[in-house]
C-alpha positions in Angstrom: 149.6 13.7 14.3 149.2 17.7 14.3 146.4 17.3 12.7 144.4 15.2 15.4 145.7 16.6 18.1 144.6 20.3 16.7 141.0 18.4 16.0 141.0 17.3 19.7 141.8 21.2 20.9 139.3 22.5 18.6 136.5 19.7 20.3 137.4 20.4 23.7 137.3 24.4 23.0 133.7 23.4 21.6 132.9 22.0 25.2 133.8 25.0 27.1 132.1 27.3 24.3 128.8 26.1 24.4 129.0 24.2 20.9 126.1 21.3 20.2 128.4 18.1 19.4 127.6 15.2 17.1 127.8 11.8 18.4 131.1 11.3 16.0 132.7 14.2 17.2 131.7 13.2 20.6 133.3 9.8 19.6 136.3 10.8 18.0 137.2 13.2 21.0 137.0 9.8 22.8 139.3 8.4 20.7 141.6 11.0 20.6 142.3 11.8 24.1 142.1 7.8 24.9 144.6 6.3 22.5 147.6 8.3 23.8 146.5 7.5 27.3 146.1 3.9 26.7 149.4 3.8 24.5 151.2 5.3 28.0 149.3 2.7 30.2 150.6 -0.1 27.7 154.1 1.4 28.0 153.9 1.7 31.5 152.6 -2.3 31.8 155.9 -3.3 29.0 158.5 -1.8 31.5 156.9 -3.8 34.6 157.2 -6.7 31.8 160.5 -5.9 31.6 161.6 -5.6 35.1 160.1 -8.0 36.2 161.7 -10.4 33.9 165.2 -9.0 34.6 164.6 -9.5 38.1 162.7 -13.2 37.3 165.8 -14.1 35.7 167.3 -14.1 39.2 165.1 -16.9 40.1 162.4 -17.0 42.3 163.5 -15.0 45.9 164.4 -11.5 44.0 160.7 -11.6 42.5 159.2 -12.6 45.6 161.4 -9.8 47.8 159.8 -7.2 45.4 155.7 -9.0 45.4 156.0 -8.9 49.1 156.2 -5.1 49.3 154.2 -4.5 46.0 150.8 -3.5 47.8 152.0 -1.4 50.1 153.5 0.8 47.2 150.5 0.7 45.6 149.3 2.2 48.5 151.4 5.1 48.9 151.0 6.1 45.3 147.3 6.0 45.6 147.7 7.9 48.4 150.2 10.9 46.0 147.3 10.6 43.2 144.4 11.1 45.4 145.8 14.4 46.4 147.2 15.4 42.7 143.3 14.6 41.5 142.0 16.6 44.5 143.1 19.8 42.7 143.2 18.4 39.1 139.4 18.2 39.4 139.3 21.8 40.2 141.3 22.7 37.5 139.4 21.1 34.8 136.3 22.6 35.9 137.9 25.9 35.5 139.1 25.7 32.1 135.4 24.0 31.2 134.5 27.4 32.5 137.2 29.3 30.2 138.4 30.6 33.7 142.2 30.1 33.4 143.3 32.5 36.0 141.4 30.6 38.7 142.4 27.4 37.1 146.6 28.7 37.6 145.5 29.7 40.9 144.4 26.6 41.9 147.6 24.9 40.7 149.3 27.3 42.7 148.1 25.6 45.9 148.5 22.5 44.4 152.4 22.7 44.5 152.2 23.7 48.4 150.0 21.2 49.1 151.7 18.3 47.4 155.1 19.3 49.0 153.6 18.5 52.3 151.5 15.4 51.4 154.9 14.0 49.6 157.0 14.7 52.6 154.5 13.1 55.4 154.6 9.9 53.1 158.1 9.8 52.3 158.5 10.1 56.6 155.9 7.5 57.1 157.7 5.1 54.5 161.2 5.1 56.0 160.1 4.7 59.3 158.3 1.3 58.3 161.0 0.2 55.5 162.7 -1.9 58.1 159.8 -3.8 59.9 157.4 -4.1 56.7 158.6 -7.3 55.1 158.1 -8.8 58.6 154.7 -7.5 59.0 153.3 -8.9 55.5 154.6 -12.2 56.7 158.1 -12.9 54.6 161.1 -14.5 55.4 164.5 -14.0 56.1 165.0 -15.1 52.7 163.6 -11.9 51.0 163.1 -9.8 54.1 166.1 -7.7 53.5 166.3 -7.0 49.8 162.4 -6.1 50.1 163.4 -3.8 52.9 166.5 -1.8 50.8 163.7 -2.0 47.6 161.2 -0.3 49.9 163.5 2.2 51.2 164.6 3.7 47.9 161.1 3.9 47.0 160.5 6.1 49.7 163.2 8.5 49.1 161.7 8.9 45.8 158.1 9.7 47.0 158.5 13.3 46.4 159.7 13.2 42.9 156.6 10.6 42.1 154.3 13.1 43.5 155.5 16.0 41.4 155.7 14.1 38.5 152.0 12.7 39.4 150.7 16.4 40.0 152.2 17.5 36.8 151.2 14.8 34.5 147.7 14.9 36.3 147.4 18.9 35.1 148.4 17.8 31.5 146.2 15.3 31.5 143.4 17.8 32.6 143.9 20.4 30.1 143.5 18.1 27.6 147.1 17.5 26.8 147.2 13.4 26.7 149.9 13.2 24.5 152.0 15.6 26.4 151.5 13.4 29.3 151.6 10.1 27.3 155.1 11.0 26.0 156.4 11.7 29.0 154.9 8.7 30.2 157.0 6.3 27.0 160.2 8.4 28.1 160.0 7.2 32.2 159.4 3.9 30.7 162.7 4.1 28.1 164.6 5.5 31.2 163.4 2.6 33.6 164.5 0.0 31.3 167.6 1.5 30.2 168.7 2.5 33.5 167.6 -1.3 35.1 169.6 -2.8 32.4 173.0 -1.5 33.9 172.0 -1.2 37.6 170.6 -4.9 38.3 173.2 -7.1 36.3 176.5 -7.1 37.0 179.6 -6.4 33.7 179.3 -9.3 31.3 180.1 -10.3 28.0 177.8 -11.3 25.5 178.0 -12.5 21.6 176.7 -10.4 19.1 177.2 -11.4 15.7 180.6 -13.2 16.0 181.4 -10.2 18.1 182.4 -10.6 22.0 181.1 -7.4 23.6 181.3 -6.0 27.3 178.0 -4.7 29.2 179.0 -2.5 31.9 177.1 -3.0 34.9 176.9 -2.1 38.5 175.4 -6.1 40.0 173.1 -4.3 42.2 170.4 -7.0 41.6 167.1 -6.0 43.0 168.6 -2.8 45.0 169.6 -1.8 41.3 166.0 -2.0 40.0 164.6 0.5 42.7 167.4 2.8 41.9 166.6 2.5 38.2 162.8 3.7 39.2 163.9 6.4 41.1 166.5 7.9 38.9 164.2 7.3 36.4 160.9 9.5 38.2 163.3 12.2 39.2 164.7 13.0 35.5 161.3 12.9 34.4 159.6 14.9 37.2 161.8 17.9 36.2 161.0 17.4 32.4 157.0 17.3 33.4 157.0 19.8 35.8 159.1 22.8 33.3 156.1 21.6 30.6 153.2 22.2 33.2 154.4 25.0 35.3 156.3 26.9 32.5 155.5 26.3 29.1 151.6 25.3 28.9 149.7 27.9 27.5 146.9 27.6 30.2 148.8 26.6 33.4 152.2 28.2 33.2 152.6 30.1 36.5 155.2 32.5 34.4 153.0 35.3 34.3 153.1 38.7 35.3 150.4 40.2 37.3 149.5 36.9 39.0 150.5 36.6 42.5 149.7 33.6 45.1 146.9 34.3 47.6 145.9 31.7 49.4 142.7 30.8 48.9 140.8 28.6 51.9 138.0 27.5 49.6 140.5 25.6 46.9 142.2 23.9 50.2 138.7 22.8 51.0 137.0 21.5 47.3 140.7 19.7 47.4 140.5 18.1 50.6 136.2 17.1 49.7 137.5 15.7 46.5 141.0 14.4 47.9 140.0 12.6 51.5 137.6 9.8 50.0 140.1 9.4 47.8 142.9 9.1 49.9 141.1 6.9 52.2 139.9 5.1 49.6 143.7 4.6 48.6 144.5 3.6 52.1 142.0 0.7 52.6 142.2 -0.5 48.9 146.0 -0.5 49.1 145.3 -2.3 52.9 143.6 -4.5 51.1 146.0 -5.1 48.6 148.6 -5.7 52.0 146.0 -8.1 53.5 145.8 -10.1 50.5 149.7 -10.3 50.3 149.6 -11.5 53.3 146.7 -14.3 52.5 149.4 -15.0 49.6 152.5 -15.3 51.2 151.7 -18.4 53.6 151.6 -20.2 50.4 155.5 -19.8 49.9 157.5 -17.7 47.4 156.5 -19.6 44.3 152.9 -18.3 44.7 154.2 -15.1 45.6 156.2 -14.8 42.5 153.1 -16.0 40.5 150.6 -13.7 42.2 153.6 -11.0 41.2 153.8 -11.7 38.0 150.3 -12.5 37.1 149.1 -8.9 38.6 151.6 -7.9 36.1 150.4 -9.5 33.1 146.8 -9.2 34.1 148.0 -5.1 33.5 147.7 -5.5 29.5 144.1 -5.8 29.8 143.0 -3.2 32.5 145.6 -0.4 31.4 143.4 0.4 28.4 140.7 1.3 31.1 142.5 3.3 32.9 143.4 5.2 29.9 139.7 5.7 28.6 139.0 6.7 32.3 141.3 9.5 32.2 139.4 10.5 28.9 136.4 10.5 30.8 137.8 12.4 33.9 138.9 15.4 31.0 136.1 15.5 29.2 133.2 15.5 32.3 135.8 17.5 34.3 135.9 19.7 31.7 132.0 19.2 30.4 130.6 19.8 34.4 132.8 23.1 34.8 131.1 24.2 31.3 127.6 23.3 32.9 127.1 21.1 30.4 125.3 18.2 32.2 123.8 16.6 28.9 127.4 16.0 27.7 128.6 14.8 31.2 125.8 12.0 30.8 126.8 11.0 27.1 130.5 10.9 27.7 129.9 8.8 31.0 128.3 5.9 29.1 130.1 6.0 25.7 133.3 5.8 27.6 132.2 3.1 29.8 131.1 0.8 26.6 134.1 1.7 25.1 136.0 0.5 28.0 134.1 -2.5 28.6 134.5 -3.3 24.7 138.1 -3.2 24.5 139.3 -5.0 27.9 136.7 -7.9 26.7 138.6 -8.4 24.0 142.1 -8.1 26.1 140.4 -10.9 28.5 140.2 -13.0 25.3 143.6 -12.6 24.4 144.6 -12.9 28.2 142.9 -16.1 28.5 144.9 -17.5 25.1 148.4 -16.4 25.6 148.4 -16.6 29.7 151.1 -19.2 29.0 153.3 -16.9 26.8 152.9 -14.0 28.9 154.5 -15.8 31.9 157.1 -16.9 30.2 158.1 -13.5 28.6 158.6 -12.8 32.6 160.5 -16.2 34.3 162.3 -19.1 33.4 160.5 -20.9 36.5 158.3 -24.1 35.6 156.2 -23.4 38.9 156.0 -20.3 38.3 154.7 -19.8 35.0 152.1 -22.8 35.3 150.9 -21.3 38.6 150.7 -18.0 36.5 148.8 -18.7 33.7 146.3 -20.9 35.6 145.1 -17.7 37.3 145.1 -15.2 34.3 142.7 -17.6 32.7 140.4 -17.1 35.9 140.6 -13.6 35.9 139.9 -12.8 31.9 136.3 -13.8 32.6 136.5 -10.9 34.9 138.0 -7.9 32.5 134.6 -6.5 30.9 132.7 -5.6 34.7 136.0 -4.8 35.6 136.3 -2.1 32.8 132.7 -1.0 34.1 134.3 0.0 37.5 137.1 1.8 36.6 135.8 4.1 33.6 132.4 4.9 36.3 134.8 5.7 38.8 136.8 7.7 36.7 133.5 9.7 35.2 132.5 9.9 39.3 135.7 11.8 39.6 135.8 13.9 37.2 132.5 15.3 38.2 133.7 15.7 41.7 131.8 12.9 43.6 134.5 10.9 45.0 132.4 9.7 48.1 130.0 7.5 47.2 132.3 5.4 44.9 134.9 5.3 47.0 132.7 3.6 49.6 131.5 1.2 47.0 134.9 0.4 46.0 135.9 -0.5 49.5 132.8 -2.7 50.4 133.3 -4.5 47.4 137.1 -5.3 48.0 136.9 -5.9 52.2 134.2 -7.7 52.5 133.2 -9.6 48.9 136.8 -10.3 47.8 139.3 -10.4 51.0 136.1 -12.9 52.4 135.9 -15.0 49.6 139.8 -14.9 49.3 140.6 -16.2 52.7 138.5 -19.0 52.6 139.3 -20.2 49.2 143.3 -19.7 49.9 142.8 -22.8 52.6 141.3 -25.0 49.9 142.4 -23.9 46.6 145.4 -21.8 47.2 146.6 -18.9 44.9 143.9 -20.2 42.6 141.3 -19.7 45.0 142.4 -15.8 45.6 141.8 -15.3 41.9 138.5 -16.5 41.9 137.4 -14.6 44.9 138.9 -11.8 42.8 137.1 -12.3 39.9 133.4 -12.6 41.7 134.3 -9.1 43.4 135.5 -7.5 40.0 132.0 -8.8 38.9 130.0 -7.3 41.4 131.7 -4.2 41.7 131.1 -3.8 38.0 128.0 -3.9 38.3 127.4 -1.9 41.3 129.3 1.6 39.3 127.0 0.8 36.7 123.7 1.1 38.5 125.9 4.4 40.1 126.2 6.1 36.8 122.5 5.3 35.9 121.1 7.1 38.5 122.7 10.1 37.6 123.8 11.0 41.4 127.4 11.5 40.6 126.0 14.6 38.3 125.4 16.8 41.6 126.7 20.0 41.7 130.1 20.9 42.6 130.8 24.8 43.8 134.1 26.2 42.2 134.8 29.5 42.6 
């Protein structure tokens, strides 16, 4: 394990130093900051397994409470990633340049503009705790557990941001498994702490044995606490690493006062704002579609729930090339090393593309088996699985989209495919959506979601041929 990760250190130095790299160095550099990503993704997809069948074993309302509000955090922690990545960007470009004092200095106005983007949201979010469930179209039946679920989440905004900034920073240095650990351990800590907080003291046999599980019955109030504890502990854990102990962005140094620098503000908000708008109107999308969903009662909310959450095995391994590909053309444009930004952009795209077609296959195989792992509901879990089985069709153009964005990104160009992404999902797949709900229900949504996954595949594809995410980026 030493051994590759001192391999991967001794590649990415290469980058920043001007070094000509072979197509299997290129290649295993892939490999090596991917694999502890996509291990974290996975880890992170397992605890929403788990939770979700925790909470699935209380039938089908507790699920549904949770699904209703889903989107809208989706939303918000879009929102706390676009502005992490807004300086992340910056940073990698720095350290591509060998220039860590800029690169500290730049985290330094990271941590004061974070505080204030984390406290706006947390505001915003417990102003609309109370009225949201009404405005995505539940019932009385789930309005008010989805309400407490939402509220909790918002107190916890803060510590998700400072966990996302810091883990964001790892991630941009290079240190994936860093990050990934950290990743497995908010995980472990979910689980563990959702196990006591959501069922109430029982006994249970164990090899002839009659044991007593403490618990506090908190049901689905107990799983947002267990999230939130569990983002707080880790947060502080993250944030010593980042801010004290890494060797090329601990701010303990003497010598190295903060002075505010306009021009980092402004390449953050530039990278940030498409971003966060991006996040806004995706995320609105993901609310509209709830509320396309939740007409059609809480059965096909609790399979929409549940399916989104299965459908997460096969795109997490994506998102964890893409952050590979962020690192390494963050890091290759701040090196002005254009040729390897190209080659990295399209290896990491077909390596993306390869892998989550072959997580569609298995998808579209064990959809049954994955729903059950999550509820004990008939409905449910034949509802489920008929719509994974649309969607796996879907997994290799959707691959295409996020590992292109995620190269766009880490070149700075945030604009353009964040336009793409939104004309895509408003008016290809809420369209399509709306009209097939009437006739075809929750099946119908899926469909119109796998035509725009299609497309937009497609569309970042063309994007990253061009070559007009390559354009240059100031950093000074």
């Amino acid at each position: 394990m030493k051994a590759k990760e001192k391999q991967t250190d001794l590649l990415l130095a290469a980058i920043r130093e001007g070094q000509t790299l072979e197509r299997n160095q290129k290649l295993r550099l892939i490999i090596g900051l991917s694999i502890p990503s996509i291990l974290a993704q996975i880890t992170n997809v397992m605890m929403f397994f788990i939770d979700q069948a925790m909470v699935g074993s209380l039938g089908a309302e507790a699920p549904a409470s949770i699904g209703l509000v889903e989107s809208t955090l989706w939303l918000f922690g879009g929102l706390a990633g676009a502005a992490s990545m807004g300086f992340s960007v910056q940073v990698a470009h720095f350290i591509g340049a060998n220039d860590f004092v800029k690169a500290r200095q730049v985290v330094r106005h990271a941590l004061l503009g974070c505080a204030v983007m984390s406290l706006m949201l947390c505001t915003i979010a417990l102003l609309i705790a109370p009225y949201l469930p009404y405005w995505l179209g539940g019932g009385e039946d789930v309005a008010a557990d989805a309400s407490r679920y939402f509220t909790i989440f918002a107190l916890a905004v803060p510590f998700m941001q400072f966990n996302n900034l810091a883990a964001s920073m790892l991630k941009c240095e290079g240190s994936m498994r860093v990050a990934s650990t950290m990743s497995v351990t908010l995980c472990v800590l979910d689980m563990l702490l959702n196990f006591f907080l959501i069922f109430p003291t029982r006994q249970v046999q164990l090899m002839g044995l009659t044991l007593t599980i403490p618990g506090a019955g908190l049901y689905v109030t107990g799983a947002a606490m267990g999230t939130a504890l569990a983002y707080m502990i880790v947060m502080v854990v993250q944030s010593w690493m980042v801010f004290w102990r890494s060797p090329m962005l601990s701010l303990r140094r003497a010598g190295e006062p903060f002075v505010y620098m306009g021009s980092y503000i402004w390449q953050a908000v530039k990278i940030s704002v498409p971003m966060g708008f991006q996040s806004m109107l995706m995320g609105g999308a993901q609310v509209v579609s709830t509320m396309i969903v939740a007409p059609l009662g809480n059965i096909a909310i609790a399979a929409n729930t549940f399916a989104i959450t299965a459908e997460s095995l096969c795109y997490m391994p994506g998102y964890g090339i893409g952050e590979a590909a962020t690192t390494l053309v963050g890091q290759s444009k701040g090196a002005g090393r254009l040729d390897l930004c190209r080659s990295f952009a399209w290896m990491t795209v077909g390596m993306g593309m390869a892998v989550m077609a072959l997580m569609g296959a298995v998808m579209f195989v064990f959809a049954p088996e994955l729903m059950a792992l999550m509820t004990p509901v008939a409905e449910i879990k034949a509802l489920g699985a008929q719509v994974l089985r649309i969607e796996a069709f879907a997994e290799p153009m959707f691959a295409a989209s996020i590992v292109a964005y995620s190269v766009c990104v880490g070149a700075g160009d945030t604009l353009r495919p964040a336009v793409l992404n939104l004309m895509s999902m408003w008016c290809v797949r809420l369209t399509l959506a709306f009209w097939l709900a009437r006739d075809y229900g929750l099946q119908g949504v899926w469909t119109a979601m796998a035509i725009e996954l299609t497309l937009r595949g497609l569309l970042f594809l063309v994007r990253i041929w061009r070559g007009h995410w390559m354009k240059k980026l100031s950093v000074s």
